[in-house]
N, C-alpha and C positions, 0 to 999 in steps of 0.2 A: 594585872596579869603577871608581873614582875615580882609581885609578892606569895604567886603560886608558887614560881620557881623557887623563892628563896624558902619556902615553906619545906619544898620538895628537896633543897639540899641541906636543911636544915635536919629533917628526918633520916635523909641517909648516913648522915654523922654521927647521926645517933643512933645508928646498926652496928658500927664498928665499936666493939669492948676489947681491944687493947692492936694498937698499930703494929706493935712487933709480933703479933699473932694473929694467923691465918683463920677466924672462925667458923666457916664453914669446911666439911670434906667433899670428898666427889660424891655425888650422889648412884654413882657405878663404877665399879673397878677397871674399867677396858678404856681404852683408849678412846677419849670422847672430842666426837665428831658431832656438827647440829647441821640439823636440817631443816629448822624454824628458829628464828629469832626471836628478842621481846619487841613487840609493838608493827611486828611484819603485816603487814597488808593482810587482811582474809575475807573470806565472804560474810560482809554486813558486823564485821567488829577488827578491832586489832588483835593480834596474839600477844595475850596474854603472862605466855613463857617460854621458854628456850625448849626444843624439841632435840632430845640428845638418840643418836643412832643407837642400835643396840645389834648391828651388825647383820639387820635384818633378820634378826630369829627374836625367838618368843623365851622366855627363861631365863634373863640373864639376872641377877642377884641384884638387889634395891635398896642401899644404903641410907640410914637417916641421915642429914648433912651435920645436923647439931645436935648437943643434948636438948630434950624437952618431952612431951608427952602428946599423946594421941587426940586430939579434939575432936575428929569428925570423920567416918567413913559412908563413903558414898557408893553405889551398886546401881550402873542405870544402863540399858541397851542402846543409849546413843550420850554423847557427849563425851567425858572424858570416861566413862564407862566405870570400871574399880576405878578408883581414888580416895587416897588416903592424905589427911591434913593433921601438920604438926604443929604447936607453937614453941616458941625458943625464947630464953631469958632475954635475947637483945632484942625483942616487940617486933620479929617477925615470926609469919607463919610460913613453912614449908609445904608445896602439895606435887603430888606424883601420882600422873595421870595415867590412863590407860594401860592399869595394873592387869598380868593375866591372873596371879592368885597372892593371898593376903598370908603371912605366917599362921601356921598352923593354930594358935588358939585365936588369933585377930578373926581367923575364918570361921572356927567356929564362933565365935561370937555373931558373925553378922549371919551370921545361918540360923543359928536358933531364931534371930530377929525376923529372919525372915519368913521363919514356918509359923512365927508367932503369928505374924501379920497378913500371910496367905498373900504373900508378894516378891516378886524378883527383886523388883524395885525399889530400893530403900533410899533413905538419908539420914543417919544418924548421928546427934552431938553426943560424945564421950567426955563422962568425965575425967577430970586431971589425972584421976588416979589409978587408972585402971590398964594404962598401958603407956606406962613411960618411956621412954628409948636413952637410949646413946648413942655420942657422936659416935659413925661409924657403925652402927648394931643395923645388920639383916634383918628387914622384916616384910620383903614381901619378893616377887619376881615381876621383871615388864615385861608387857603383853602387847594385844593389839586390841584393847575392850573397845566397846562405846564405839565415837563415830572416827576414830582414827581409822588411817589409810594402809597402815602397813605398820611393820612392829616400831614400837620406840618409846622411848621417854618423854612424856612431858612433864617439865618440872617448872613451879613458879614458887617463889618467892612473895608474900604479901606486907602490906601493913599489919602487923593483928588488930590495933585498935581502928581503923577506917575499912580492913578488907579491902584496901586498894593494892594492885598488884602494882609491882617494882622490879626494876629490869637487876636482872641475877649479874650480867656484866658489867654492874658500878656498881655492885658491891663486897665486893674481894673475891669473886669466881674466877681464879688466877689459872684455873687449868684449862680456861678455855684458851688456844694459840689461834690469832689471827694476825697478820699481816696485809690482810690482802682488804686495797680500796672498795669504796662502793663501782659501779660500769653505770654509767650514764649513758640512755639509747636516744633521746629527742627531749627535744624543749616545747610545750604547747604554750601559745599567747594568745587569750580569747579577749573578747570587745567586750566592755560592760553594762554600757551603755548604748541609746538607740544611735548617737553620732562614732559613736566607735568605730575602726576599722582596723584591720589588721596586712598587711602586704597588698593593701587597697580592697579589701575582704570585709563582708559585716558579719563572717564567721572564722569561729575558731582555725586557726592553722598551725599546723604542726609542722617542725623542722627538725631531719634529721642531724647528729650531730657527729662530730671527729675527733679524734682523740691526736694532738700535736703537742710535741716536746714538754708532754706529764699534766697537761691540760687540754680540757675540751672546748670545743668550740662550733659553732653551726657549720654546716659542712660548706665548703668553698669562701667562708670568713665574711658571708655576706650579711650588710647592712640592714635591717626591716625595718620598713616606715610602717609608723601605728600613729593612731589620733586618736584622740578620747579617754578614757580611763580604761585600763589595761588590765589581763592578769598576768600571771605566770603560774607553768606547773610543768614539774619533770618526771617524766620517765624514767627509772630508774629499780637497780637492787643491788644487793648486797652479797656479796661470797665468804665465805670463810675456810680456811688453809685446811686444806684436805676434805671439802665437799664441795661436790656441785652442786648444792642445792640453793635456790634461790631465798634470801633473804632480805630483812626488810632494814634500813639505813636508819638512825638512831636522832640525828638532827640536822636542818636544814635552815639555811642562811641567804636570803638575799640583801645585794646593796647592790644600789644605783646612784651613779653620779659621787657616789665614795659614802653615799648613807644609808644606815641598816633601816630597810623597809620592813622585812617581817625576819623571825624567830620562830622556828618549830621545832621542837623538841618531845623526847617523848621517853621518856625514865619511868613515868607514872602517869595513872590514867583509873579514872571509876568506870567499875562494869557498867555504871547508868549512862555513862559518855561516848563508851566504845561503839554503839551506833552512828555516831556519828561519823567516822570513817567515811560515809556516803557522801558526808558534804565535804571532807576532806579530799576527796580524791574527784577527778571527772567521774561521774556515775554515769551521765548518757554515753560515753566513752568507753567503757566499761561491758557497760550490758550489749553496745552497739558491733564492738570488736576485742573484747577481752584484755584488752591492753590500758594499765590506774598510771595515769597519769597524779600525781602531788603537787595541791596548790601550795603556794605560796601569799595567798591572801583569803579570807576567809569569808563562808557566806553569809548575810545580815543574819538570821537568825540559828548558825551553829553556836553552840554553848560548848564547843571543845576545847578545854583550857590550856590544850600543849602547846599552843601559841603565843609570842608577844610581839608587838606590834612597836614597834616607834614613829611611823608615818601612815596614816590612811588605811591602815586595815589590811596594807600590803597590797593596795591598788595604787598605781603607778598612771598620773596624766603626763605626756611629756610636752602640751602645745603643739605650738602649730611650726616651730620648727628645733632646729638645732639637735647634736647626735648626742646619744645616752651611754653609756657604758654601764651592761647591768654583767654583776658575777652574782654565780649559785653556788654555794658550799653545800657539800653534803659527806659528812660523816657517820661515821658505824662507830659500835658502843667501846669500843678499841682505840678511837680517835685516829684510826686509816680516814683519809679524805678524798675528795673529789673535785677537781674544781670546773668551773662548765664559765667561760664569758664569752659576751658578745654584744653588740651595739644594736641600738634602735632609732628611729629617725624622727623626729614629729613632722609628719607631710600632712597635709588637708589633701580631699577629695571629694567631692559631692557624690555620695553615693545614692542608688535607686532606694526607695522606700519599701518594708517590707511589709506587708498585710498581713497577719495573723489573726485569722479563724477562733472562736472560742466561746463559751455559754457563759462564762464566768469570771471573776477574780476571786482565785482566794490569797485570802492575806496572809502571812504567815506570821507568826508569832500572837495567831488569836483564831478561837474556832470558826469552822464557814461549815456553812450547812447548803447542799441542793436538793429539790425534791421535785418530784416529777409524778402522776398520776402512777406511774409503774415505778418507781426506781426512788432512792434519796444515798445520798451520801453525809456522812457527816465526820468529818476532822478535829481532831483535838489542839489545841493552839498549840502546841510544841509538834506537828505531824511536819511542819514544812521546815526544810533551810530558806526559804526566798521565795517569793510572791509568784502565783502562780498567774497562767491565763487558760484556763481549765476547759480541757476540749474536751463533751462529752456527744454519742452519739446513741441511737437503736438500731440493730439492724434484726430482719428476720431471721430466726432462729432454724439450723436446719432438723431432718426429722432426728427422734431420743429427745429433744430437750423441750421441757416443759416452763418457759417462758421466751421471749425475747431474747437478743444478745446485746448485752450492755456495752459499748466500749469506754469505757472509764480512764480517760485521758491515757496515756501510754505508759509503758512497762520503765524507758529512759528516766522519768521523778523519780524520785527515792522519797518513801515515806520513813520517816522515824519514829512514831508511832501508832499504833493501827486506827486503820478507817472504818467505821461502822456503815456498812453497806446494808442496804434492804431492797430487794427484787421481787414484783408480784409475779406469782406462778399462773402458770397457763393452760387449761384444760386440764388441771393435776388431780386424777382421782384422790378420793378422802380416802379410800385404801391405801396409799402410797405416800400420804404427807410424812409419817416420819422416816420415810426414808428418802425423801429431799436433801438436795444438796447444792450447794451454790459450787460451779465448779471455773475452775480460770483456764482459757480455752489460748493454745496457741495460735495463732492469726496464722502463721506460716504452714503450718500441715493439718489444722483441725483435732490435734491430741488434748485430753482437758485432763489437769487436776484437782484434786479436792481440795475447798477452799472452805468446809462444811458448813456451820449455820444452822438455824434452827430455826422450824415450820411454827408461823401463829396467823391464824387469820385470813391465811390465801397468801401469806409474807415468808421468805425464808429472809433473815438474817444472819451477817456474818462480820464477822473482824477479817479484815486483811491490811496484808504488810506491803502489796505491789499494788500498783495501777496495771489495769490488764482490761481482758474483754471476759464479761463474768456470764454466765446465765444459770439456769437449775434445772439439775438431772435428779435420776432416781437410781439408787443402790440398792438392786435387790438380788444382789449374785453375793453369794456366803464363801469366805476363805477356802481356799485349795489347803488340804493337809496329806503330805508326802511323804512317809514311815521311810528313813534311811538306816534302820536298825532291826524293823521287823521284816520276816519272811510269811508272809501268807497268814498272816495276824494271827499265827502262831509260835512262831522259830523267831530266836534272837540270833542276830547277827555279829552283833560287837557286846562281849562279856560282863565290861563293866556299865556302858549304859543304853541309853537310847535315845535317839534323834529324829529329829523329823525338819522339813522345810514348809515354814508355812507362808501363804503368801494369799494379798486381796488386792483387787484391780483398782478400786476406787477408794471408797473412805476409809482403810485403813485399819488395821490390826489393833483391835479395844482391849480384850482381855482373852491369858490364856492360862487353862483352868486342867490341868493334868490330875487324876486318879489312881490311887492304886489300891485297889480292894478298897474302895469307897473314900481313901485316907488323901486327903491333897498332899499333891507331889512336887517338889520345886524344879521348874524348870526354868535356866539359863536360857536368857533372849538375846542374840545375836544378829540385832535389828539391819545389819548393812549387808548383813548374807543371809536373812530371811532365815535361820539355825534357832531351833529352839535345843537342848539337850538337857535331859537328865540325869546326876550320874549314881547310880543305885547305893543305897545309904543303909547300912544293916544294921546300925542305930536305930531308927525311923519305922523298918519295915521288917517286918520276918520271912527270912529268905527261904531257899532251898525247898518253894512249894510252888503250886500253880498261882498264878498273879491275873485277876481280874484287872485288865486296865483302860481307862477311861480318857479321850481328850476332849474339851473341847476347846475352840475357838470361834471368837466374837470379834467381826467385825463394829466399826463406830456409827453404826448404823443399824444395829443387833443382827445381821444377819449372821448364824452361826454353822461352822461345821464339825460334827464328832466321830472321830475315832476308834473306834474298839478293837481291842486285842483280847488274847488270855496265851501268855507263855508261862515257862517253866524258868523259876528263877532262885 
């Protein structure tokens, strides 16, 4: 592990081409403020790259940071939405995400691409030569594309030759100003073991903490007896000078008894690894009350290398007596720190034994298969962090749903890679099989989503990412389509283009297929506002006459619905 790190600042040495000079620019001229970190906590991965404000509007001007040339434009209705990727003589690559619009021939280019291809949705490699940049040269505006929340920048920095991203604040991103430490909220200590205990507990407990003369501490300075093999994990995030926005802390340090137990850091990281986050953080914790607690020791079968270890994996036995002094460091990429200490006891206790319920073991770090007359699951040897005792149940299916309801151990696991589920249908007319679907049902209010899959034999199959309670429904309700630009499918509304909201209950919006006098038309997917638009192109179409116009939309289940107009355009 130790030779990741030194691999890792061995690389970053080799980004800086001259000490006395500043290589990168700002990648926006206004006063840059973040509201995402590198490597900040997110749903089911790390952040990738520093999320810079743009003062909450949509336009603001988009700077290349270095000289280099254009390699890759991307076009998609969710994720970073427009994004554009640069490479740079010092062997990084530049990317800026959730663009609203690309310089005028960057756009037309990926527009012809796009009509080529009879698709919104692109990903295109460019070659070297066809749109070189300067440091400093304009070439596109930020937006709110894809699945961002609100307007801004996202910018990352990569390896070019691994495409592993690399934190933009260790490597000469000098205009970001921070001062301000990580805020440490609680310390969790879970039992590892079946003799484990924690404040005389065979479960996890959590303790809030105080902040006293520029360090933390468990609140009222009290001592915890623990027995058995131990963990640690903090609560915690990060601020940076002049945003409230929550951010993710950059490395983390324990020592106990005056010895470094574990080492996390997080500079670099492969997009193959960034699921694991799940094993890095409390996940039944998480899902249970929203609140990622950060271990400090790691699960047998996580493969996330931003850790180094010099004792035990950063699992902690303390015996059967005598007091421990553990301290937590936690610093942000600025090297503002944190500091959090506080003692533990090794006490024995005879604790009650606990019974746990369950159909199975699956092992992890090697595939496990169950199968049942109606049901099978089967796991990929890398699906688990740690050995499972896999509770599976049937219950009666209420009426709509054409088999059983599977409950498949609980939503609290974290799978890392998908599970191949198969569920026998029930009474399912052969009318209806391909519009099956395996759907993941909330236990709490009975709402199900789509979890799709595919009809063979009396079987629907599916890949899923969660443990949930699953069974199979039928989609046969076709997309809503909602004209916010025509008047009585005659009259336009708004001059230069036309909109509509389209939206499907269940499986989900497949393909959408716009017309105009028979010629396909590209429409813009604004999958998180349900927005499709097009904006009328006199290139393309001939204008200033009646306009035969056609939509339709396909759900993933083909149920479809179409549109007809005819205005004056």
């Amino acid at each position: 592990m130790k030779k990741f790190f030194l691999l890792q600042a061995m690389v970053f040495a080799s980004f800086i081409v001259n000490a006395q000079e500043i290589y990168y620019a700002d990648p926006v001229k206004i006063p840059i403020l973040l509201s995402g970190s590198f490597g900040e906590l997110r749903n089911n991965h790390f952040h990738s790259g520093i999320d810079i404000k743009t003062q909450g509007r949509i336009g603001i001007p988009v700077f290349a940071v270095a000289d280099g040339y254009i390699t890759r434009i991307s076009v998609s209705p969710s994720g970073y939405g427009n994004v554009i990727y640069m490479n740079h003589d010092n062997g990084t690559t530049s990317v800026y995400g959730h663009l609203d619009q690309f310089r005028p021939d960057i756009q037309s280019y990926i527009r012809n691409i796009q009509y080529e291809r009879k698709s919104f949705q692109v990903d295109v490699p460019v070659l070297p030569g066809i749109f070189p940049v300067a440091k400093n040269e304009r070439f596109a505006l930020s937006g709110n594309s894809g699945s961002s929340e609100g307007p801004h920048l996202h910018f990352e920095l990569r390896n070019t030759r691994t495409e592993d991203p690399v934190n933009p604040l260790k490597l000469g991103f000098y205009f970001i100003k921070d001062n301000t430490p990580p805020t440490i909220y609680s310390v969790q200590i879970t039992p590892l073991s079946q003799e484990s205990h924690v404040n005389f507990s065979n479960k996890k407990v959590v303790f809030d903490v105080e902040l006293v003369d520029g360090k933390y501490r468990i609140k009222n300075n009290q001592v915890i007896p623990v027995y058995g093999q131990i963990g640690f994990a903090i609560e915690a995030n990060d601020f940076v000078d002049g945003s409230g926005n929550k951010c993710g802390i950059n490395s983390m340090e324990l020592t106990i008894n005056g010895i470094v137990y574990s080492v996390f850091e997080i500079n670099s990281f492969s997009f193959t690894e960034s699921r694991y986050i799940n094993s890095y953080i409390d996940f039944e914790e998480f899902t249970t009350t929203g609140r990622r607690f950060q271990k400090t020791f790691v699960e047998p079968c996580s493969k996330l290398r931003n850790f180094d270890f010099t004792e035990n994996n950063g699992i902690f036995d303390p015996g059967f007596e005598g007091v421990h002094p553990v301290k937590i460091v936690l610093k942000d990429s600025k090297g503002n720190s944190a500091t959090l200490e506080f003692s533990i006891e090794g006490k024995y206790r005879e604790m009650p034994s606990v019974k746990e319920d369950f159909t199975s073991v699956f092992v992890c770090g090697q595939p496990n298969l169950m199968k049942t007359d109606e049901f099978s699951i089967e796991l990929p040897e890398d699906a688990l962090y740690k050995n499972l005792l896999f509770q599976y149940q049937v219950k009666e299916a209420a009426k709509g749903y054409f088999s059983a309801v599977h409950q498949i151990h609980n939503k609290t696991v974290p799978l890392h890679k998908s599970a191949t589920v198969s569920i026998k249908t029930k009474d399912l007319p052969e009318s209806l099989a391909q519009k099956a679907l395996l759907v993941n049902i909330n236990p709490d209010n009975g709402k199900f989503t789509s979890a799709g899959g595919k009809y063979e034999n009396g079987w629907i199959t599916a890949d899923i990412r969660t443990f949930g309670n699953y069974a199979v429904r039928v989609d046969t309700v076709p997309p809503t389509i909602l004209p916010l630009s025509i008047a009585n499918k005659t009259t336009l509304t708004e001059p230069d283009k036309i909109r509509f909201e389209i939206k499907d209950d269940l499986a989900g919006i497949g393909t959408i297929e716009g017309l105009i006098d028979g010629k396909w038309a590209l429409f813009e997917y604004d999958a998180k506002n349900n927005l499709i638009t097009h904006y009328f192109d006199a290139e393309r179409f001939e204008m200033n006459k009646q306009q035969n116009f056609k939509l339709t939309v396909t759900d993933n289940r083909g149920n479809s619905s179409v549109y007809e107009a005819t205005f004056y355009k």
